[in-house]
C-alpha positions as CSV (number, residue, x, y, z in Angstrom):
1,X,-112.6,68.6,145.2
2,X,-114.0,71.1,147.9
3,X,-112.5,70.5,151.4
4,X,-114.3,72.6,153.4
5,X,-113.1,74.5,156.8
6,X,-115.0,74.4,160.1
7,X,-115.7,77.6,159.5
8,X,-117.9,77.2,156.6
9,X,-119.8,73.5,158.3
10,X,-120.4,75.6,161.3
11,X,-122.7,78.6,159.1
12,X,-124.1,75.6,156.9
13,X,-125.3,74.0,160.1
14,X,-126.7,77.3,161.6
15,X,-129.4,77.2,157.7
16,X,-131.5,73.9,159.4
17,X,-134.7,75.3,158.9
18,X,-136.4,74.6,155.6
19,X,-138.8,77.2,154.0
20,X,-140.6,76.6,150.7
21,X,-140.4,78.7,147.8
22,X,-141.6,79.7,144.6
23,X,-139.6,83.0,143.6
24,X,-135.9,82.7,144.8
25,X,-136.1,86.3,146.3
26,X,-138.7,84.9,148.6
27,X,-135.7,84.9,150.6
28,X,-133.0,87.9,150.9
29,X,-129.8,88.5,152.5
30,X,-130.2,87.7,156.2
31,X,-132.8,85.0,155.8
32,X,-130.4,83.0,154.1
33,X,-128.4,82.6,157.0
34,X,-131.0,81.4,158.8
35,X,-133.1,79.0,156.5
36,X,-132.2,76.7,153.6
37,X,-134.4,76.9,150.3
38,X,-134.7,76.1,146.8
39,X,-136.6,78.0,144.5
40,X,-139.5,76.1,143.0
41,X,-139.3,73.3,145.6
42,X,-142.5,73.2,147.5
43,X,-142.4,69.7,149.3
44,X,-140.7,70.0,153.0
45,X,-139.6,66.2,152.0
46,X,-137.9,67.4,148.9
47,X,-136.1,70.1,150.2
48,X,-134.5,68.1,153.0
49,X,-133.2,65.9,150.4
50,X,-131.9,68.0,148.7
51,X,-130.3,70.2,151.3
52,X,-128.8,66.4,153.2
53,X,-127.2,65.6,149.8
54,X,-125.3,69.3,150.4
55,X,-124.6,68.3,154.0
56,X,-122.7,65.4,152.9
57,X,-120.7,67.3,149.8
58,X,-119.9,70.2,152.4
59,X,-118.9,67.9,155.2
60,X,-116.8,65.2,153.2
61,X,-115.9,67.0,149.9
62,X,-117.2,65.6,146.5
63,X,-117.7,67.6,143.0
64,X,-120.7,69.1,141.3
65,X,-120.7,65.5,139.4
66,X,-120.7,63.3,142.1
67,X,-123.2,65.1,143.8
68,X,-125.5,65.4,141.0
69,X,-125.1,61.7,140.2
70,X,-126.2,60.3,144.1
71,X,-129.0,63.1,144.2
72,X,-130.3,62.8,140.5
73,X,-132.3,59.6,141.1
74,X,-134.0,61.0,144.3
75,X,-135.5,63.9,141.9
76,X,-136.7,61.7,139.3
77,X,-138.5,59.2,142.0
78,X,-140.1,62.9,143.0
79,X,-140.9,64.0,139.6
80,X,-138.7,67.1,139.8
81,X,-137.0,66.6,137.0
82,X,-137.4,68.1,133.3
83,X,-141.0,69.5,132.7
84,X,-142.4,69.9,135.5
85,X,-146.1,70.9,135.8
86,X,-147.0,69.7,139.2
87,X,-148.0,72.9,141.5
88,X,-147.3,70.5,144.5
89,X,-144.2,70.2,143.4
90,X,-143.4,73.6,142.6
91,X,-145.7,76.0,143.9
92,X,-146.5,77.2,140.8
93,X,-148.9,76.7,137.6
94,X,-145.8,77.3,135.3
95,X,-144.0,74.8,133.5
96,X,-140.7,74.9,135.6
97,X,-137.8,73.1,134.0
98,X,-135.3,71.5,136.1
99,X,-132.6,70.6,134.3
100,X,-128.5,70.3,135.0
101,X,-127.9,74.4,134.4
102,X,-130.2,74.5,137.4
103,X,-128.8,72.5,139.4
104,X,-125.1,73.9,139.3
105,X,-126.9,76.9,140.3
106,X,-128.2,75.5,143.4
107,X,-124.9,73.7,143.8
108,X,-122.0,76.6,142.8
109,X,-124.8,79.2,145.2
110,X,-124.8,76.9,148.2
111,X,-120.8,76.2,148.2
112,X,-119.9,79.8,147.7
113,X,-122.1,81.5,149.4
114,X,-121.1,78.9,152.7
115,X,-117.4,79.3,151.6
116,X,-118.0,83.1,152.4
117,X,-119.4,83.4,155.3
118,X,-116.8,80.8,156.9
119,X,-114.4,82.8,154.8
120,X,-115.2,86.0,156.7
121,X,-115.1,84.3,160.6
122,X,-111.0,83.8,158.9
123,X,-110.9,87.5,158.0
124,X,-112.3,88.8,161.3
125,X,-109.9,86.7,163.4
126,X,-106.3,87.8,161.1
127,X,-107.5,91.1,160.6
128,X,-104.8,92.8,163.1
129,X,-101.9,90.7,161.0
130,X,-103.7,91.1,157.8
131,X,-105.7,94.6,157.9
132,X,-107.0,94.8,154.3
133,X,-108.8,93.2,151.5
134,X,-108.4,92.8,148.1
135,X,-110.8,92.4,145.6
136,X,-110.0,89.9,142.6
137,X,-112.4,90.1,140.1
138,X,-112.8,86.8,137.3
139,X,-111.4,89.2,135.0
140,X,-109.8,86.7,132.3
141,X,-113.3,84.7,131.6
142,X,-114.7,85.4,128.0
143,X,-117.0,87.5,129.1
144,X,-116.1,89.3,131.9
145,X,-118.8,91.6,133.7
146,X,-117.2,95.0,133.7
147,X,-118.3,96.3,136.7
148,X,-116.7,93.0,138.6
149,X,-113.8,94.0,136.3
150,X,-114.0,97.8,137.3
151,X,-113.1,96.6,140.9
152,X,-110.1,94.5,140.4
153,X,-107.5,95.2,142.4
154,X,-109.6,97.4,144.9
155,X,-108.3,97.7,148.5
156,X,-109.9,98.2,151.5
157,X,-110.0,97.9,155.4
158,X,-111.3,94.9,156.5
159,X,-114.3,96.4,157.8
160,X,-114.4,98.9,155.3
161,X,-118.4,99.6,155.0
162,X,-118.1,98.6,150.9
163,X,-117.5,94.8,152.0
164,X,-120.4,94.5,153.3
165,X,-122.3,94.9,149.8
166,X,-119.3,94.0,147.8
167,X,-117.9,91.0,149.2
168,X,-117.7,88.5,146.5
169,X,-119.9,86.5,145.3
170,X,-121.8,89.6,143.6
171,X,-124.2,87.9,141.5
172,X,-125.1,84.1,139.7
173,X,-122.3,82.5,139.0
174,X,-119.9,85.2,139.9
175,X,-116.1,83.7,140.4
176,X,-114.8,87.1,142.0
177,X,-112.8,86.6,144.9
178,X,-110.5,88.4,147.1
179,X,-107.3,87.9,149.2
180,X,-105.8,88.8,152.7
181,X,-103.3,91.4,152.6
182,X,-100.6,92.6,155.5
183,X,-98.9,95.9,155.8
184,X,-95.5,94.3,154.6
185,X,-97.2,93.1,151.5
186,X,-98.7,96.9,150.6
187,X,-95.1,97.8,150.9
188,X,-93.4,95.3,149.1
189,X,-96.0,95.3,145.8
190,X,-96.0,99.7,146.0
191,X,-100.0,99.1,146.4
192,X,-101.9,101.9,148.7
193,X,-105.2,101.7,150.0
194,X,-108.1,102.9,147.5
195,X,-110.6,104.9,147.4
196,X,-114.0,103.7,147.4
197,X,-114.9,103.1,143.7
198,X,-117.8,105.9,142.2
199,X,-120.7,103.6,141.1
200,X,-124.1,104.6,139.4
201,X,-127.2,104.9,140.9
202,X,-128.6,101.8,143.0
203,X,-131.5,100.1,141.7
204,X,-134.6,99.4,143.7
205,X,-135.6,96.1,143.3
206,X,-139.2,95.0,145.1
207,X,-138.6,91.1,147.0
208,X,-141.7,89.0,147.4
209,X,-143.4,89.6,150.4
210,X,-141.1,92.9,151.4
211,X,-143.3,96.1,151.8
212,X,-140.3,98.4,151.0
213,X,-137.9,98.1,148.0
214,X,-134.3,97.0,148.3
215,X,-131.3,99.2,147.3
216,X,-129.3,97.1,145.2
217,X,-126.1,98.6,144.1
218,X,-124.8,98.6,140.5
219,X,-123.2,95.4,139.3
220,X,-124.7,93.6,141.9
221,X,-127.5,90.9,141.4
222,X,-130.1,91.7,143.6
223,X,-130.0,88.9,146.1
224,X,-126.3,89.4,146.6
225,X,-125.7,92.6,147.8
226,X,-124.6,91.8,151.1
227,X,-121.7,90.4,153.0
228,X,-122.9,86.5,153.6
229,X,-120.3,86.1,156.7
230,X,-121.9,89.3,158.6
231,X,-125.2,87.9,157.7
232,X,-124.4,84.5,159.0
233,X,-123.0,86.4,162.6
234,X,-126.0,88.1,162.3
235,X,-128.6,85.2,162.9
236,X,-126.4,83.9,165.0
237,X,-127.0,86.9,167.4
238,X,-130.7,86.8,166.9
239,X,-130.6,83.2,168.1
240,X,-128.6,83.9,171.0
241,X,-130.6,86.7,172.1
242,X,-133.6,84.5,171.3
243,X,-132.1,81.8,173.3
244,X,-131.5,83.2,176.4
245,X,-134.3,85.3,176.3
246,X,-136.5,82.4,176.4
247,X,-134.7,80.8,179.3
248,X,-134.9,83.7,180.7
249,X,-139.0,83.5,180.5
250,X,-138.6,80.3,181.7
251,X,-137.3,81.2,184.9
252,X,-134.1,79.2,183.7
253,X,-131.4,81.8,185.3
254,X,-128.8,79.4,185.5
255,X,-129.4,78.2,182.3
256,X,-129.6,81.5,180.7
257,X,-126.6,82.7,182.3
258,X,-124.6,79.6,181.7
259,X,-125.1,80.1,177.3
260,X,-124.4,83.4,177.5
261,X,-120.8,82.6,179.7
262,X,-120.1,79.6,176.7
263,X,-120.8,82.0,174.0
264,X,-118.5,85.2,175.3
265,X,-115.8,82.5,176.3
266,X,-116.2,80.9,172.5
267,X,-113.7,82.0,169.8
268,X,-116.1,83.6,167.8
269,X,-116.8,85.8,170.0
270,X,-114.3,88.3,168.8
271,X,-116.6,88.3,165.6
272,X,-119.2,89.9,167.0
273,X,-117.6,92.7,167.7
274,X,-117.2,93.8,163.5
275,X,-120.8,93.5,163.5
276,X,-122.2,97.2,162.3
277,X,-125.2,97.9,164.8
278,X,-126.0,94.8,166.0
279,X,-126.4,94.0,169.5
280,X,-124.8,91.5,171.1
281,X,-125.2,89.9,174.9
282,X,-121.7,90.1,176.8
283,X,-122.6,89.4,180.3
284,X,-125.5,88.7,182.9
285,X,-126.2,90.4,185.8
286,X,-127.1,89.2,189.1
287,X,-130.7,89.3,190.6
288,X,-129.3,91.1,193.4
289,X,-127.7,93.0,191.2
290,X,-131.0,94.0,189.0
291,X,-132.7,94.9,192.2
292,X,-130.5,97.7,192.8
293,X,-131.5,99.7,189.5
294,X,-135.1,97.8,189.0
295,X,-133.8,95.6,186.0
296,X,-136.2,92.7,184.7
297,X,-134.0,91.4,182.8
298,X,-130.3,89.5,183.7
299,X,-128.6,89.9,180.1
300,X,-126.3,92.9,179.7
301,X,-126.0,93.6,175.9
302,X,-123.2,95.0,174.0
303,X,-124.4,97.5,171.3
304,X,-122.6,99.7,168.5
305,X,-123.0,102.9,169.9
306,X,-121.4,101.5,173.0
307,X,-118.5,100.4,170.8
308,X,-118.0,104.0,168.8
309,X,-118.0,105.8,172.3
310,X,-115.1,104.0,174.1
311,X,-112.5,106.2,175.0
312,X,-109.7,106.4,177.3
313,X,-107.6,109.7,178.4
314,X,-109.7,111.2,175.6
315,X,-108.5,109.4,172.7
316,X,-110.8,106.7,170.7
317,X,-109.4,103.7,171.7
318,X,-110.4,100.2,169.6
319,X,-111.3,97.8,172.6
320,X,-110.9,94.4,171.9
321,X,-112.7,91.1,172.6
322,X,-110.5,90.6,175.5
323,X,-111.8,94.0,176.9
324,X,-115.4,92.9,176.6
325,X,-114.7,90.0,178.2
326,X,-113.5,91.2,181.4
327,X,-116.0,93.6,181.6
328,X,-118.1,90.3,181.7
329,X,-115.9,89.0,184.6
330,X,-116.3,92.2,186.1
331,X,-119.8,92.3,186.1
332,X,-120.1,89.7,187.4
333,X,-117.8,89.3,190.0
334,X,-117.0,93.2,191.0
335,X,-114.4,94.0,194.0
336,X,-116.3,97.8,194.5
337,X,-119.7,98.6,193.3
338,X,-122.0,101.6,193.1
339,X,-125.8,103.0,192.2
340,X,-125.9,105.9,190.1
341,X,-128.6,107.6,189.4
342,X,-131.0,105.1,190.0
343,X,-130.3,103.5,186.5
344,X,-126.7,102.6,186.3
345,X,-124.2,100.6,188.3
346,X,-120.5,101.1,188.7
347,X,-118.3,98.6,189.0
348,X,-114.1,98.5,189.7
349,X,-112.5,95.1,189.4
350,X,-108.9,94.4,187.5
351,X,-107.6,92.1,184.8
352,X,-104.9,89.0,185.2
353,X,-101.9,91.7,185.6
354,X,-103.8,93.9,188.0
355,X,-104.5,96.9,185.9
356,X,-107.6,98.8,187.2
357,X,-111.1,99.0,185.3
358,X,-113.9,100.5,185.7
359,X,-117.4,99.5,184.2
360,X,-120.4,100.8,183.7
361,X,-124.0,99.0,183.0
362,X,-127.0,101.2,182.5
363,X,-130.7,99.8,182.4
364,X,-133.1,101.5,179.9
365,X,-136.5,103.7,181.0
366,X,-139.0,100.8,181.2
367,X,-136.2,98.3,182.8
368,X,-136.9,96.1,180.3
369,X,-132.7,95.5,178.9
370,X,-129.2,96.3,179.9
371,X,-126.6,97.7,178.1
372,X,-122.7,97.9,178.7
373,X,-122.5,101.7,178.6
374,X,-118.4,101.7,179.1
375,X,-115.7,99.5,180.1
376,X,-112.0,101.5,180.2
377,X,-108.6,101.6,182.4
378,X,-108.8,103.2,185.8
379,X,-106.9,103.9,189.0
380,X,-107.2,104.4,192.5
381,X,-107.0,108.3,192.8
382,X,-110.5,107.6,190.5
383,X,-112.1,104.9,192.7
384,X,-111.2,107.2,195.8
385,X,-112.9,110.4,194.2
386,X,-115.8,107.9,194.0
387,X,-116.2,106.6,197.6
388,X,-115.9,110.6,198.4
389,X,-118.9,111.4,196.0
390,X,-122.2,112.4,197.2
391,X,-123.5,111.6,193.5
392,X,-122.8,107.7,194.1
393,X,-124.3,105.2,196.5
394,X,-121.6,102.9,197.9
395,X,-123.1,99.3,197.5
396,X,-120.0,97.1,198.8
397,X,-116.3,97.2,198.9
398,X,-115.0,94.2,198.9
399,X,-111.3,95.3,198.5
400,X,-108.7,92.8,200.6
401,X,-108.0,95.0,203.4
């Protein structure tokens, strides 16, 4: 029986759009956060069916047998079922055969693949009580694959770059997994952190419809060389930046600027922020605001580069979601604020326990986006060596006197 978590409805929900295949790699990585498909199901009608009979397993819980038993008749009234040699159908002039090994596949794919991305919002938000992973391979089946079996008992950080090819599942009907593991646990089983295992070359394999080949490490079934939770986080960003962007077109400020305050106040926000180079929109900026450096646009985006430079006193410092969020508040609700350069503003504002920050937004050459350039502690020896500066235009101080 397979209970799922909200975690894992909430990326099944996000794959509502249905695209046709023939070839299952019609479709890689990302895209299957996005869209739901089927290989050699051509008929939108189909495909729904077949991806509501998932719905209803992934939102109530059922077995591969119960759901193959309400969905079976539905493909036999269609004629996708056994022999098939109906291009319509398929997409293709080959006989495609569509038989109960096929349909685990589609099954046992959908489940894990759902169960890992919601499985990786979990990871994200224990990582500071549980900082590593472990890699447990299906090592006691028959026939094991020995490069699965190679990586048994590997640990990682979290966000250790080799999790986001190697996060299990790694191939058809792969039953690797992994677990969760605190400091105290490292100490109290002797483990140590690995090193990251020395594989053999990649392979290139050439997708449908991709111009360039795709790197697929060894071991790996091409298809599954990626981390499915960062992939779901992923098209949830493009959406959002899609979103807004449009309501932002629309002349629908308020609108745009009330999504992007619901998303940076949602809980998943703090996943964002283990996304590698992906931008992200953190906070909106005020028309008056955006007249002041010539700024088209109201959406102040958070990127990587912005996250790898943060320091404070001149050590790296790892900001948190918390950070990110009052250097929303700030920016939008600043108690000082300066023009810089013609391209940046500065702003000062404090947090709950009224610790200084400072914040700094920067619009690109052509105006066209924003970016949060730095968001770090402060204090008032700094803001006073500002309102002295020649280099910065005072815009308002709105200090309680």
């Amino acid at each position: 029986m397979f209970l799922p978590p909200d975690d894992t409805l909430r990326v099944w929900e996000l794959r509502g759009e249905l695209k046709p295949t023939v070839r299952w790699h019609e479709m890689m990585h990302e895209d299957h956060a996005a869209a739901f498909t089927v290989a050699k199901v051509a008929r939108l009608d189909l495909l729904a069916a077949i991806r509501a009979s998932l719905d209803e397993t992934l939102r109530n819980g059922g077995t591969f047998e119960a759901w193959k038993r309400d969905l079976l008749p539905q493909l036999q009234r269609a004629g996708w079922w056994g022999a098939v040699n109906d291009a319509g159908l398929t997409g293709t002039d080959r006989t495609v055969m569509v038989n109960e090994r096929r349909l685990h596949t589609i099954f046992n794919t959908n489940v894990r693949m759902s169960q890992a991305s919601g499985a990786w919002a979990k990871i994200q938000a224990e990582k500071e009580r549980f900082p590593y992973l472990r890699y447990l391979s299906n090592h006691w089946r028959r026939r094991p694959r020995l490069d699965h079996q190679s990586w048994h008992g590997i640990i990682l950080p979290v966000d250790h770059s080799w999790w986001q090819t190697h996060f299990p599942p790694n191939g058809w009907g792969c039953r690797c997994h992994f677990e969760q593991v605190s400091l105290a646990r490292m100490d109290r089983e002797g483990w140590s952190v690995s090193e990251p295992p020395r594989e053999g070359p990649a392979r290139k394999f050439h997708a449908a419809g991709r111009t360039k080949p795709i790197s697929v490490p060894a071991g790996i079934h091409p298809g599954f060389g990626y981390n499915p939770g960062t992939a779901h986080l992923r098209a949830v960003a493009d959406k959002t930046l899609n979103s807004i962007r449009l309501a932002e077109e629309a002349g629908l400020d308020d609108v745009a600027r009330n999504h992007l305050t619901a998303i940076v106040a949602d809980p998943a926000f703090e996943q964002f922020i283990g996304i590698p180079d992906q931008d992200f929109p953190v906070a909106w900026l005020a028309e008056d605001r955006r007249a002041l450096i010539g700024a088209r646009s109201g959406m102040v985006r958070l990127s990587q580069s912005t996250m790898d430079k943060q320091e404070e006193r001149g050590r790296k410092t790892e900001l948190t979601a918390r950070h990110y969020r009052l250097a929303a508040a700030i920016i939008d609700r600043p108690d000082v604020l300066f023009r810089e350069r013609g391209n940046h503003l500065i702003m000062f504002g404090s947090d709950n326990e009224g610790r200084a920050f400072e914040v700094v937004v920067k619009t690109t050459a052509d105006r066209s986006e924003n970016y949060l350039q730095s968001v770090h502690r402060t204090n008032a020896r700094r803001l006073r060596s500002k309102l002295l500066s020649k280099l910065v235009e005072l815009i308002f101080d709105r200090r309680p006197t």
